[in-house]
C-alpha positions in Angstrom: 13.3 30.6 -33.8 13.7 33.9 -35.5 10.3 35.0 -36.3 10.3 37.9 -38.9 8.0 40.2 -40.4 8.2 42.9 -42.7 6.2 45.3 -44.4 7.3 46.5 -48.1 5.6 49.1 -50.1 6.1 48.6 -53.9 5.6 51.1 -56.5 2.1 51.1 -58.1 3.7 50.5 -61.4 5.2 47.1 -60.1 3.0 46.1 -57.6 1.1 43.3 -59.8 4.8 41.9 -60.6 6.4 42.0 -57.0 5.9 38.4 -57.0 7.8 37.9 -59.8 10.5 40.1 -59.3 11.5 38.6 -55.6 11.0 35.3 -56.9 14.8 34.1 -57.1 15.0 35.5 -53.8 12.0 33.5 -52.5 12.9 30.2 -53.8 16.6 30.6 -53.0 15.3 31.8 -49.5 13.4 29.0 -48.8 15.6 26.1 -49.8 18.3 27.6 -47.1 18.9 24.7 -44.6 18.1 27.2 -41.6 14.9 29.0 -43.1 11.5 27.2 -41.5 8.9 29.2 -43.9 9.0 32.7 -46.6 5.6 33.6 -47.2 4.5 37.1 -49.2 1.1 38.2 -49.2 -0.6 41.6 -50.4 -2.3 44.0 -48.0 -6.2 43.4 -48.4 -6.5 47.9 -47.3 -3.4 48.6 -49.9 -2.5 46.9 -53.1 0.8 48.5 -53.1 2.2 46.6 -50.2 3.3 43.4 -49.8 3.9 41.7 -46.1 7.0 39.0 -45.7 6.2 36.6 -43.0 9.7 34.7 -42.5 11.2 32.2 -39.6 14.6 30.9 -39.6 15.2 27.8 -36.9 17.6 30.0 -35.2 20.2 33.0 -35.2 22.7 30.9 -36.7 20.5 30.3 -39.8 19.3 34.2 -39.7 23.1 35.0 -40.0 23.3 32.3 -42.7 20.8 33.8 -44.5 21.8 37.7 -44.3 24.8 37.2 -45.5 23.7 34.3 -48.6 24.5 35.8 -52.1 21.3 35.6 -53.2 20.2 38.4 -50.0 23.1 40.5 -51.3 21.5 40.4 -54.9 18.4 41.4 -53.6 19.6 43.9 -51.5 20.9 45.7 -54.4 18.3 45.1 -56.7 14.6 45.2 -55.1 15.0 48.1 -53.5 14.7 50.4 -56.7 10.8 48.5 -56.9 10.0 50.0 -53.5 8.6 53.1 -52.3 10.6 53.5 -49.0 13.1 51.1 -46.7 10.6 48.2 -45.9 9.5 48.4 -42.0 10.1 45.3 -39.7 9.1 43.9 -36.6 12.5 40.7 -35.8 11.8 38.7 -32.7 13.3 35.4 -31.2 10.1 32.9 -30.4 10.4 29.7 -28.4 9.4 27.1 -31.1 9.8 26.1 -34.6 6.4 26.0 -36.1 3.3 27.9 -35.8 0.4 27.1 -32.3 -2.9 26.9 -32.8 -5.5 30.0 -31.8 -7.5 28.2 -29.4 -10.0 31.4 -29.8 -11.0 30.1 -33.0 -10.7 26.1 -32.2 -12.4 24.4 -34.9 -14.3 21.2 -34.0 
């Protein structure tokens, strides 16, 4: 798999509506064939950024989804909510779901 994250630090004044303004992108996102999960979450230390955890089943459905209209929108729209060029860490993991940390085994 494709195994994605990214880091994406939203202007103060928007940062309680980020959500909501990447929300066409998230739903679109997620209902791409390829695409095996799109999570946001905010940054417990900052409240101004936002962390994208993404997976696509392979490169094939990565390329699928860079080049989707509904990337392209949000290309040229989300940007102008952000505070600098989001910062990314884009590796290819054997798998399509997440292991368990046996560190912390439960039970």
């Amino acid at each position: 798999m494709i195994f994605i994250t990214a880091k994406f630090r939203v202007h103060p004044e928007h940062s309680d509506s980020w959500p909501g303004l990447a929300r066409e992108f998230t739903e679109a996102t997620r209902a791409e064939e390829g695409c095996l999960w799109f999570d946001w979450s905010r940054s417990v230390d900052d409240p101004d950024e936002y962390v994208l955890v993404e997976a696509f089943r392979d490169a094939d459905a990565g390329g699928v989804h860079v080049s989707s209209p509904h990337f392209n929108t949000a290309r040229r729209t989300l940007p102008a909510y952000l505070v600098e060029t989001p910062r990314v860490v884009n590796v290819e993991a054997p798998g399509t779901d997440w292991s368990q940390l046996g560190e912390f085994a439960v039970g």
